[in-house]
VOMARMI-579425 format. One record per residue (C-alpha): x, y, z. Coordinates in nm, 4 decimals. Last residue first. Layout:
BEGIN
+----------+----------+----------+
|        u |        v |        w |
+----------+----------+----------+
|        X |        Y |        Z |
...
+----------+----------+----------+
//
This chain:
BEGIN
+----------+----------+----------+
|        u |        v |        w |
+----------+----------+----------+
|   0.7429 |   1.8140 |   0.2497 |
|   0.4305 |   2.0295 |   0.1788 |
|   0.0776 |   1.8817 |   0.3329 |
|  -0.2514 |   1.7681 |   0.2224 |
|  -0.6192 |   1.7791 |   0.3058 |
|  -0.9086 |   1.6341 |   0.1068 |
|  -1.0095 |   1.3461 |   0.3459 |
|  -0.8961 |   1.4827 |   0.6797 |
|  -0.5127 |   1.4627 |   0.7845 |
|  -0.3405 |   1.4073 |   1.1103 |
|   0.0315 |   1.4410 |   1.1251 |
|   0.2137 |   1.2113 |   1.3240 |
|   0.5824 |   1.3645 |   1.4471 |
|   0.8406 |   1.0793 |   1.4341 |
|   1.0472 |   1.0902 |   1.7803 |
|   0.9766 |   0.7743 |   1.8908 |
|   0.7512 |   0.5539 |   2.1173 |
|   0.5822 |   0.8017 |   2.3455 |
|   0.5062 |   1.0513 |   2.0752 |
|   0.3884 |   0.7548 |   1.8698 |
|   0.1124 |   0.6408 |   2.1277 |
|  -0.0244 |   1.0255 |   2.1422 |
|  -0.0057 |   1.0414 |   1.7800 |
|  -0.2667 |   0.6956 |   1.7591 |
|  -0.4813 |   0.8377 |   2.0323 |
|  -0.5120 |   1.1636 |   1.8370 |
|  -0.5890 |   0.9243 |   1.5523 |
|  -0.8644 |   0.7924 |   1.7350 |
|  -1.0408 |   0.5010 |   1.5192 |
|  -1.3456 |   0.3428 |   1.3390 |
|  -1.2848 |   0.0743 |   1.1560 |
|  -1.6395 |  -0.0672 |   1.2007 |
|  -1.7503 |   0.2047 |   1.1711 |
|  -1.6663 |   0.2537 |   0.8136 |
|  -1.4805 |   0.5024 |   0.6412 |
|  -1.3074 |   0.6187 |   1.0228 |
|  -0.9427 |   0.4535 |   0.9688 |
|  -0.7663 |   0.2882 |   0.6730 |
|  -0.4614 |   0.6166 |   0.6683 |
|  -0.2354 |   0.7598 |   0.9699 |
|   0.0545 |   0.9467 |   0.8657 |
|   0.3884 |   0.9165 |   0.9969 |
|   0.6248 |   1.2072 |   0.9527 |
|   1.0307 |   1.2060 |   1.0177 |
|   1.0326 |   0.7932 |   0.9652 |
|   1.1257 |   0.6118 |   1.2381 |
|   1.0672 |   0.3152 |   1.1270 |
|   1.0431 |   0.0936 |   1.3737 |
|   0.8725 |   0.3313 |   1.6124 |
|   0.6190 |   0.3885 |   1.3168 |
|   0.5296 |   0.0129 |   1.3658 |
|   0.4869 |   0.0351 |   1.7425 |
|   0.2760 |   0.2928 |   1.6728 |
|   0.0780 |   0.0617 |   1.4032 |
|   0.0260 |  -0.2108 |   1.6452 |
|  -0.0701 |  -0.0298 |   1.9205 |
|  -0.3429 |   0.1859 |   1.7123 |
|  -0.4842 |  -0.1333 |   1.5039 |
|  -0.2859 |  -0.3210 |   1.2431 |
|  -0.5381 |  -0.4259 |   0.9716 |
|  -0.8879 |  -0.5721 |   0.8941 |
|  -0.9973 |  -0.5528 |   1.2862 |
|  -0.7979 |  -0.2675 |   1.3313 |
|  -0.8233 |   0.1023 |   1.2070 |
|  -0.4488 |   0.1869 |   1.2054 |
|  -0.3238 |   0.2096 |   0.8797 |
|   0.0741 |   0.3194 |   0.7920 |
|   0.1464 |   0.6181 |   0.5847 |
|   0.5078 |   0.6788 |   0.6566 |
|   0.6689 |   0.9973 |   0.5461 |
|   1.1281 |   1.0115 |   0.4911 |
|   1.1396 |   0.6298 |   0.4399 |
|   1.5096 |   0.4962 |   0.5111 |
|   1.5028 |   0.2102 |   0.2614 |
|   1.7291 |  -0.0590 |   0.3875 |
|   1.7482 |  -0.0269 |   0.7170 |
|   1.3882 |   0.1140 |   0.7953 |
|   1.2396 |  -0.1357 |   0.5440 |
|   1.4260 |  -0.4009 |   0.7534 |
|   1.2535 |  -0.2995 |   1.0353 |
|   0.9643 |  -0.3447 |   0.9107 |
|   1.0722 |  -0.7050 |   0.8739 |
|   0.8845 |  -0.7485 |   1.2298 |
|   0.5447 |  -0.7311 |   1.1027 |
|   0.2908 |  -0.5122 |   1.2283 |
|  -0.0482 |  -0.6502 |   1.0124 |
|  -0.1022 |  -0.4588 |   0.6761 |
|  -0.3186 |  -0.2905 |   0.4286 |
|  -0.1299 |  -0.0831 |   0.2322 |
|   0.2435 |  -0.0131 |   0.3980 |
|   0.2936 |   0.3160 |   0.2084 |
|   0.6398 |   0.3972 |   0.2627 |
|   0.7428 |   0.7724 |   0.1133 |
|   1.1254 |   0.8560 |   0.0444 |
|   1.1448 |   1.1865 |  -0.1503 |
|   1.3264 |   1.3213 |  -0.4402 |
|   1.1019 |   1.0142 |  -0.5762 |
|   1.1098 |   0.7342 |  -0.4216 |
|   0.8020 |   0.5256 |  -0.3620 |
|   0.8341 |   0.2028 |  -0.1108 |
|   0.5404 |   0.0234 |  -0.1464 |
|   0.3269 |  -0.2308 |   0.0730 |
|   0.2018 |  -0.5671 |  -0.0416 |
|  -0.0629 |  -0.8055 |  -0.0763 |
|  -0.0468 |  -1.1005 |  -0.2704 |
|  -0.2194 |  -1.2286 |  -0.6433 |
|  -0.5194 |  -1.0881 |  -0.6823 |
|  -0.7091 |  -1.4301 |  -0.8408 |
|  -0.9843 |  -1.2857 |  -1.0372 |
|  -1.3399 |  -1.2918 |  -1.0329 |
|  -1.4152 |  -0.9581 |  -0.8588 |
|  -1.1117 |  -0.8741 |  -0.6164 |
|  -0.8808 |  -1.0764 |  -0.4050 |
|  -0.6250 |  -1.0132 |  -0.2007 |
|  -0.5456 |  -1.1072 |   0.1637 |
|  -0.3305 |  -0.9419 |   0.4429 |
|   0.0123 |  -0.9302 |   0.5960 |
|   0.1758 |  -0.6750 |   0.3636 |
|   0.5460 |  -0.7214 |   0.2077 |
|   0.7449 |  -0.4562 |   0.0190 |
|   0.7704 |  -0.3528 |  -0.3435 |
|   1.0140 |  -0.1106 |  -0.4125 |
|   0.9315 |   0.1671 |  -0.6822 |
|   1.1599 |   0.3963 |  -0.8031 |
|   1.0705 |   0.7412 |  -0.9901 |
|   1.2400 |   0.8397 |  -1.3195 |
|   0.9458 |   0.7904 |  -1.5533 |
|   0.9053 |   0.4527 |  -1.3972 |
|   1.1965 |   0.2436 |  -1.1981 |
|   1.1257 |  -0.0528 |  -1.0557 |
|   1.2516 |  -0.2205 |  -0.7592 |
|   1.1970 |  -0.5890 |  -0.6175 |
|   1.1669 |  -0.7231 |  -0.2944 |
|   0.7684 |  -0.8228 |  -0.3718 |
|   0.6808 |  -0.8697 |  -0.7071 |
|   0.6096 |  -0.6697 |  -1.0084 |
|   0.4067 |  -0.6116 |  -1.3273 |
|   0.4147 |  -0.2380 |  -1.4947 |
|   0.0850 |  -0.2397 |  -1.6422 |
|  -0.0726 |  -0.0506 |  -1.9866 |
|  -0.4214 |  -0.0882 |  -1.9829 |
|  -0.5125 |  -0.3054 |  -2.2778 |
|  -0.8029 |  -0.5562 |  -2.0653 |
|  -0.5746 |  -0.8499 |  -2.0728 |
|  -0.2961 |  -0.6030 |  -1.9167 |
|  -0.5516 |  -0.5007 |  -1.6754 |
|  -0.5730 |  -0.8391 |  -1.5412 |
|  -0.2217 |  -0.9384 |  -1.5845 |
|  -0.0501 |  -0.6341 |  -1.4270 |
|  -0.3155 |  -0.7299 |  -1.1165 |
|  -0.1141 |  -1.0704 |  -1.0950 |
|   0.2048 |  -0.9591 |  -1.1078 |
|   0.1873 |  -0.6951 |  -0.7991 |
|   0.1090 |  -0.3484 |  -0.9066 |
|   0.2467 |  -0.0545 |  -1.0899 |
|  -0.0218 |   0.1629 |  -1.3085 |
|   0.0490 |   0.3433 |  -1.6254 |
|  -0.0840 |   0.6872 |  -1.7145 |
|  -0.3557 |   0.6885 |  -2.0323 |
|  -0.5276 |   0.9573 |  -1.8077 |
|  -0.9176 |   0.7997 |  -1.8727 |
|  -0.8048 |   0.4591 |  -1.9170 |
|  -0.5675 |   0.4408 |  -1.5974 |
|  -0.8662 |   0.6383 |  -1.4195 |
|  -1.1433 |   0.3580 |  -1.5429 |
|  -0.9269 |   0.0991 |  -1.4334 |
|  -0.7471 |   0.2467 |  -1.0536 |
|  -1.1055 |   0.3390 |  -0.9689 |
|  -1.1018 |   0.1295 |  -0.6481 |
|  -0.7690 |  -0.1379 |  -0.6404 |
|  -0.7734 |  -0.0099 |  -0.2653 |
|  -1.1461 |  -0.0649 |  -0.1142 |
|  -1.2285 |  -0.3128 |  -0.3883 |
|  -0.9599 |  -0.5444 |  -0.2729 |
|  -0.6346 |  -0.6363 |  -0.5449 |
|  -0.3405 |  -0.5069 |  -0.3468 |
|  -0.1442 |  -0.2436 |  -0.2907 |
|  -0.2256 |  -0.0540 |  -0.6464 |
|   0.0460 |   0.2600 |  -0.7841 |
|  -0.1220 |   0.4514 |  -1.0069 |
|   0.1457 |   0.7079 |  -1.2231 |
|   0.1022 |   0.9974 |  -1.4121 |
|  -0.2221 |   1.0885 |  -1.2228 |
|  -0.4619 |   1.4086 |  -1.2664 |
|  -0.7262 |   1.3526 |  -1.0135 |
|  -0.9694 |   1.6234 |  -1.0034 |
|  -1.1099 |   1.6422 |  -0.6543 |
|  -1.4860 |   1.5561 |  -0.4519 |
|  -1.3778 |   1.4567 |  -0.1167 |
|  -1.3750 |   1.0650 |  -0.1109 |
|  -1.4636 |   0.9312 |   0.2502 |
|  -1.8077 |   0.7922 |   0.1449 |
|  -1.6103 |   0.5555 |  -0.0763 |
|  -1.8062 |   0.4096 |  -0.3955 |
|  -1.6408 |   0.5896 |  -0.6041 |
|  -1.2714 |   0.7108 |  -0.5138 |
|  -1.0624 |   0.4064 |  -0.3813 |
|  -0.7635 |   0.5125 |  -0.5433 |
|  -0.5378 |   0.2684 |  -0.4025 |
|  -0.2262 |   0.5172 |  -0.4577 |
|  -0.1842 |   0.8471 |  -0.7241 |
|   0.1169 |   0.9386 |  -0.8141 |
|   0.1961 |   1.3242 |  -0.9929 |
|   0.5411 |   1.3132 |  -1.0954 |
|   0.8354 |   1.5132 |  -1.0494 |
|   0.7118 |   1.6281 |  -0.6942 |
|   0.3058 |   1.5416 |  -0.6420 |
|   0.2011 |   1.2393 |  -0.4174 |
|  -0.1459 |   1.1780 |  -0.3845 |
|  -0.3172 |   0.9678 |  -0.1512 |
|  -0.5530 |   0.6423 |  -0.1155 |
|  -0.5626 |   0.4396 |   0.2275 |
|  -0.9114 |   0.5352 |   0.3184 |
|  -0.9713 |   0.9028 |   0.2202 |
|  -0.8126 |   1.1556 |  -0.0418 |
|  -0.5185 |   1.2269 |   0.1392 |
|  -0.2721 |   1.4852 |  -0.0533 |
|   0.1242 |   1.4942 |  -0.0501 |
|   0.3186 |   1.7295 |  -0.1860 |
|   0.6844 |   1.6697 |  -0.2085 |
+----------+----------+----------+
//
């Protein structure tokens, strides 16, 4: 697995198939300049910040995008193909699964009704939970007992999600053998240590929190 941040809460997973999440690319002063060649788009929920280019990329790539019902219906009424789900259910797409799990939040986006937030569970050859944007919530556990997540991309800029307690505590839950912090430092007003963040992890569990800048990546 090779996984890529490309600022905010949007990354790039590459083993069988290239996935792209929330990509908030335009408009986000975090974006390093890449070419994005996705198979896949995988949307958390319907905010500007995290549905992003996910349109105009879908059209350009003619790759499909998984989301939460509502979304599926909006693109679908615009002709980009749309894999609908809902939370606590799995998909499979071109051989990888997707499990939809829940994320305290809001959606909305534009003029249309965004249906619920949620997280994903991507599996691949490898396990990867992306929780989008999310408060702690105590059936993370569950996603730890059911789904096992090998990476963890969790946010930890507060005020709009889980801040640095909240999020440690989270990756103590999980467990996961490499937690990566994500919806920190766009803005200021999210605006975050992530050396704090691994420091509060280290004393929680045994997961080892690996940093990334906005155009960095990592091999699994």
């Amino acid at each position: 697995m090779k996984l890529k941040f490309l600022g905010h809460s949007c990354f790039e997973l590459t083993e069988s198939k290239n996935i792209l999440i929330d990509p908030f690319i335009s408009g986000n002063p975090a974006a390093p300049g890449v070419e994005l060649k996705p198979d896949i788009i995988a949307v958390t929920h319907a905010h500007s910040d995290h549905f992003g280019d996910t349109a105009e990329l879908a059209v350009k790539h003619k790759c499909k995008v998984v989301s939460i019902h509502e979304i599926s219906k909006y693109l679908g009424a615009r002709g980009i193909p749309c894999e609908g789900m809902n939370k606590g259910g799995t998909i499979t797409i071109d051989g990888v699964d997707f499990t939809m799990t829940e994320a305290v939040h809001s959606s909305s986006f534009r003029d249309f009704d965004g249906g619920c937030p949620a997280g994903f569970v991507i599996r691949d050859k490898t396990s990867v939970y992306h929780a989008g944007d999310t408060a702690l919530f105590w059936d993370m556990k569950l996603i730890k007992e059911l789904y096992h997540p090998e990476i963890a991309l969790l946010p930890i800029g507060d005020r709009y999600t889980m801040g640095i307690r909240e999020a440690a505590t989270a990756a103590s839950w999980l467990n996961p053998k490499i937690v990566v912090p994500m919806h920190y430092g766009t803005y200021p007003s999210i605006k975050q240590s992530p050396q704090e963040f691994a420091e509060r992890v280290l004393s929680l569990c045994d997961s080892e929190v690996v940093i990334l800048k906005p155009g960095e990546g990592f091999e699994y």
